[in-house]
N, C-alpha and C positions, 0 to 999 in steps of 0.2 A: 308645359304640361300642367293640365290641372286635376286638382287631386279634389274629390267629391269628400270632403269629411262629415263628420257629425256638425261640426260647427258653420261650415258653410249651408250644410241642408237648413240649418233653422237661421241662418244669415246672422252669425254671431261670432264675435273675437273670442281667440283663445281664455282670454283673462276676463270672459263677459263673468261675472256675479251669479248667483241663484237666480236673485230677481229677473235677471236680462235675459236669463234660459227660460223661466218661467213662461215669463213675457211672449217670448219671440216663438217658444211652442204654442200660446196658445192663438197668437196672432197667425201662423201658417194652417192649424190644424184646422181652424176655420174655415181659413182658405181653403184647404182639400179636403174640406170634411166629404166621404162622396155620397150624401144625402145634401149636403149644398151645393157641390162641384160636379156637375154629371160631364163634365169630361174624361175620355178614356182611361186615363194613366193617374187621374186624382187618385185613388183607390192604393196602386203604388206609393206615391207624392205622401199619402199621407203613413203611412207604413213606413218608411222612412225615417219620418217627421216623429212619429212615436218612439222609434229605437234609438233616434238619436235624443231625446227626452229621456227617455228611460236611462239611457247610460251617462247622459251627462246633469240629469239632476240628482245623481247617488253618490257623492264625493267620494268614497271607492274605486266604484267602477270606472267614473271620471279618472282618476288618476290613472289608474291603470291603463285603459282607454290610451292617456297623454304619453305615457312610456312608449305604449308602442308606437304612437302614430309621430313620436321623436327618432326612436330607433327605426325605423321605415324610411324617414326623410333622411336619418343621416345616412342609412344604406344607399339611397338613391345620390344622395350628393359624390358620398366616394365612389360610385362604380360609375357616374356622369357626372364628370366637373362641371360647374357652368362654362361655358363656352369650348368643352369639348367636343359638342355637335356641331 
């Protein structure tokens, strides 16, 4: 199962830096900007792309953000062990 997070939307590791969030939003926003992207769903893609910038270049909300999206996982692990499916 995969889990869409902030840091996969902008294709970024947990422990990426400022710089590498910076980076990697402005490398995607690009991409879906939808004045450059006139494909359907850019418009979405990129609204995404922004709130996951938003929340993960404000060392706050980042954290907080990281609490839950830990407490989430370990929910998911206890109530489905690996290899309980």
């Amino acid at each position: 199962m995969s889990i869409n997070t902030y840091y996969t939307i902008l294709g970024i590791t947990e422990c990426a830096t400022f710089e590498e969030i910076q980076k990697a939003y402005r490398q995607k926003a690009l991409l879906y900007h939808p004045d450059k992207n006139k494909s359907d769903n850019a418009h979405d893609i990129f609204i995404k792309i922004q709130k996951a910038y938003e929340v993960l270049s404000d060392p706050e909300r980042r954290s907080k953000y990281d609490n839950d999206l830990n407490s989430y996982s370990t929910t998911v692990q206890r109530n489905y062990p690996i290899g309980s499916v």
